[in-house]
N, C-alpha and C positions, 0 to 999 in steps of 0.2 A: 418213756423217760428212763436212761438207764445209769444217770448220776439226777440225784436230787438230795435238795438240803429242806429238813423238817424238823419239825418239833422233838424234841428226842421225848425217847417211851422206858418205860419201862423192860422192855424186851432188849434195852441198848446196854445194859448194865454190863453184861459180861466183855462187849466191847469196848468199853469206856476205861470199863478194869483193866483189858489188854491194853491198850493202848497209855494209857497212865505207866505201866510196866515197861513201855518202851522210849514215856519222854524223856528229854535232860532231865535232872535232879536239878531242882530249884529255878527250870524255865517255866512260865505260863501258869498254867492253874491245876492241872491235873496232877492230881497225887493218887500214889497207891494204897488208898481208903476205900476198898469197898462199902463202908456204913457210909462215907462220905458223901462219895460217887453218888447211894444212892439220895441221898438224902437233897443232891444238885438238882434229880433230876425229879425228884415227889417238889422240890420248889419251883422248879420250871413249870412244871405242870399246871401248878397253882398259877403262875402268873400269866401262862397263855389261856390259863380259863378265868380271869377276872374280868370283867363287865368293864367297860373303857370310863364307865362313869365313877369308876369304882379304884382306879387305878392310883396310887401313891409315893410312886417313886422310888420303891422298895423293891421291886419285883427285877428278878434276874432269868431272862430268859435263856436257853441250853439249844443250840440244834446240831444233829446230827445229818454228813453226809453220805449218801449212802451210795454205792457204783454198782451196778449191777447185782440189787441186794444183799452188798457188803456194806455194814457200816466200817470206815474206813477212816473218817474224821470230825471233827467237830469245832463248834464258836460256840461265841456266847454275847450278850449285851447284859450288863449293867444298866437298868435304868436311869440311877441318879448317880453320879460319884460322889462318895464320902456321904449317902442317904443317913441321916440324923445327925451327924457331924460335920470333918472337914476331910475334904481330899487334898491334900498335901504335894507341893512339888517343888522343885528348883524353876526358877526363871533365869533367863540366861542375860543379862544387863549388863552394858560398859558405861564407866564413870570415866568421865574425861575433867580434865583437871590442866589450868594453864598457867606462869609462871613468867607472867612480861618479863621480870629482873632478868631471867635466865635464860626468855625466851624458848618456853620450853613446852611441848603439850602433851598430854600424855592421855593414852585410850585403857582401862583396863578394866578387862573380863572382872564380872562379880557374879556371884549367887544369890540371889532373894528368895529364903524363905514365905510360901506364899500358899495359898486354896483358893487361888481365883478360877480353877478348873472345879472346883465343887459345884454340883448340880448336875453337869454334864457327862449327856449319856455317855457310858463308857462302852469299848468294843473288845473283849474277854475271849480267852480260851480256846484260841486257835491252836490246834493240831490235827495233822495231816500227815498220814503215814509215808516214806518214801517214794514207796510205788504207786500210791496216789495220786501225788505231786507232781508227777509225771504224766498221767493219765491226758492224751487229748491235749498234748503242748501244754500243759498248766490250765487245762481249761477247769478242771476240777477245784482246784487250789483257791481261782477266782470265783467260782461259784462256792466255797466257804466261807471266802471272807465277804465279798461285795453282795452274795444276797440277802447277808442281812443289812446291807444299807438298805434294799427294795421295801425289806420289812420297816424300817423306820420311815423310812416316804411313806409308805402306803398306812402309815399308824401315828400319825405326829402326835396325835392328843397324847400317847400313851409315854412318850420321851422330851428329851429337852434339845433345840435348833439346834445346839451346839454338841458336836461327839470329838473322843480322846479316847485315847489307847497306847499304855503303857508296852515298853516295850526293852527287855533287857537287855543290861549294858555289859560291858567287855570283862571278862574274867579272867586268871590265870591258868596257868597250867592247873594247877594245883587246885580248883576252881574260890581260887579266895576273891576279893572285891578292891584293887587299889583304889578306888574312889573311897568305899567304906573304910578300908583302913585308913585313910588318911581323914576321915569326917566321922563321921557314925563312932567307928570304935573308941574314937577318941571322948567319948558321953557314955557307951556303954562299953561293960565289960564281958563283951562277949564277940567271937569270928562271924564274919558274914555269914554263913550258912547257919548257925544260931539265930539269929538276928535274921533269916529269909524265913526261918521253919518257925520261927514265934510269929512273924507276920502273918503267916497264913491263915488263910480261914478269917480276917479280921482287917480292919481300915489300922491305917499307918499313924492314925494320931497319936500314938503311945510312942512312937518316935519322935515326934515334933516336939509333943513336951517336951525333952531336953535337946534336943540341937539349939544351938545358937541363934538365938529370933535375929542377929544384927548380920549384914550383907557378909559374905565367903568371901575373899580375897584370891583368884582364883591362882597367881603367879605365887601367893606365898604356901601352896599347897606343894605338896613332890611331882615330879616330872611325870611317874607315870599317873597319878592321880591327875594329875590336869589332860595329859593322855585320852583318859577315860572317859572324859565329860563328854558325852552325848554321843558315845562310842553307843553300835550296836552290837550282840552278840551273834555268831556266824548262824546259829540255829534259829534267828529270828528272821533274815535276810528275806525271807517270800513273804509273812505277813507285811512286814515293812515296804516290801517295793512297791504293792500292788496299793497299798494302803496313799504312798509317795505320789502314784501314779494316778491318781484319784484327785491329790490338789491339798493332801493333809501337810500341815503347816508342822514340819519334825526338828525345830531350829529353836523354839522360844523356852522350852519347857524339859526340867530332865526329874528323874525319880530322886527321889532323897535316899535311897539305899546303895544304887550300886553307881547311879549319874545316866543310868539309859534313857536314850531319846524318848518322849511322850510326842506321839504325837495328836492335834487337834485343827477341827474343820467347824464351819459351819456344814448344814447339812446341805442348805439349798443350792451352796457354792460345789460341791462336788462334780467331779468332773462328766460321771455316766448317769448322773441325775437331770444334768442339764443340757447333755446332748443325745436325744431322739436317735434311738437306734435302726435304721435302715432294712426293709425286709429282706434284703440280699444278701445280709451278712447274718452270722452266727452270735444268735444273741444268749443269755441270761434273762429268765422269763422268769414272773412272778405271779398269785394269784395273789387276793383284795382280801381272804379270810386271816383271822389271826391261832385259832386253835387247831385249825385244818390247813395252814400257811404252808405253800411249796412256792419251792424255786428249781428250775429244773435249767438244761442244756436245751435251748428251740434252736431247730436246723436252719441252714438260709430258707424262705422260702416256708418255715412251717405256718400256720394259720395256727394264732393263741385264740384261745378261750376270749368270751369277753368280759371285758374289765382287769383284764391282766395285761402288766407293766415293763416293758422290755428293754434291758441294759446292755450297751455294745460290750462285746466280749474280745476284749484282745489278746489274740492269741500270741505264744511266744514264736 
């Protein structure tokens, strides 16, 4: 196995640290905290070691991919969104409104503040160094993100049917937020990147409290703030596709901070969950443990272990 994705260790710290060092500022989840860093992955730990009868909703698991004993990237799941709270989003709704006298009909874009995505496992913390992402046509890239769908098939009790994954929206030059400026800022007195760096580490309900609980009128918003809604951001473009290409539903749902797409699945509805990978092709192989959990590259033709789960792998 000379790309496999695992439980991240303790030993990954100084990777994790690099690699934090090289994301965007204010994309994903990694920040340049080593106390942090470590502190993500003494919680992962915990949570790949709790007993499945034991499991709460709480628990954030961390894994690391590793290419020929380089760790080189990493994900993550959230197990409940908004766990003890709410997870907070935009839905994307048109009011249609009609006008016999004038004969007149009219469709228009709204925003509804909403946590009908709370509960639902979330899918966290993808990064993937360049030359990774390239490794084996993308085959690496997908075995970041899509094996831990394996891990969620092969562990329902520990998650909820339904997964979402946040996904950042369109910035400036300058890297300010035309969405937030035209919503957000207008409640707080402070620039998106303010307002990203106080989110961290912490759920978005302290924003909710003041936005406006009544529907966004999306046309009385500025040109590029309307722009924006459910824009993605160019550095997100491969969690996204692969994520697209799977059958995640990226249309209903946008973040309350900057308008990027969220997107959400059932699990069972997924695309390489429900179509039986062939042993002639080049699969994504998983094994049934949760502490000792791999997913590796299996060749056309390899013979898996048994009780391990194998996802068609399309290659670019």
């Amino acid at each position: 196995m000379n790309a496999v994705l695992r439980p991240v260790a303790e030993a990954d710290l100084d990777a994790l640290e690099r690699m934090a060092a090289h994301a965007s500022p204010g994309l994903g989840s990694l920040r340049l905290d080593r106390a942090g860093l470590d502190a993500r992955i003494r919680a992962s730990q915990q949570a790949f070691a709790t007993p499945d009868e034991e499991v709460s909703g709480e628990e954030r698991y961390l894994f690391a991919l590793e290419i020929e004993g380089r760790v080189c990237g990493c994900s993550g799941i959230a197990a409940s969104a908004g766990f003890g709270t709410s997870f907070y989003s935009y839905r994307n709704e048109f009011v249609v409104a009609l006008s016999p006298a004038l004969r007149l009909r009219t469709r228009t874009h709204t925003l509804h503040l909403g946590h009908d995505l709370t509960g639902a496992t979330l899918l966290t913390s993808f990064y993937i160094e360049p030359a990774a992402a390239q490794w084996q046509a993308g085959a690496a890239a997908q075995l970041l993100s899509r094996g831990r769908l394996a891990f969620l098939h092969r562990n329902p009790q520990r998650f909820a049917d339904r997964v979402a994954a946040e996904f950042p929206g369109w910035l400036d030059a300058a890297g300010g937020s035309p969405f937030w400026d035209a919503v957000g800022r207008r409640f707080f007195d402070m620039d998106y990147a303010q307002a990203e760096l106080l989110a961290t580490g912490r759920n978005k309900t302290f924003l909710a409290d003041l936005m406006p609980q009544s529907p966004i009128y999306v046309p009385l918003l500025p040109e590029d703030a309307q722009r924006a809604i459910g824009q993605l951001h160019p550095d997100a473009e491969l969690p996204f596709d692969i994520l697209q290409s799977e059958g995640f539903d990226t249309d209903s749902h946008v973040d309350i901070m900057d308008g990027g797409p969220i997107a959400e699945a059932r699990l069972v509805s997924l695309r390489s969950l429900r179509t039986p990978a062939p042993l002639s092709c080049a699969r994504i192989a998983a094994n049934a443990q949760v502490e000792g959990f791999r997913a590796w590259l299996a060749a056309p033709g390899e013979v898996l272990p048994r009780g391990s789960l194998a996802l068609r792998l399309e290659l670019e």
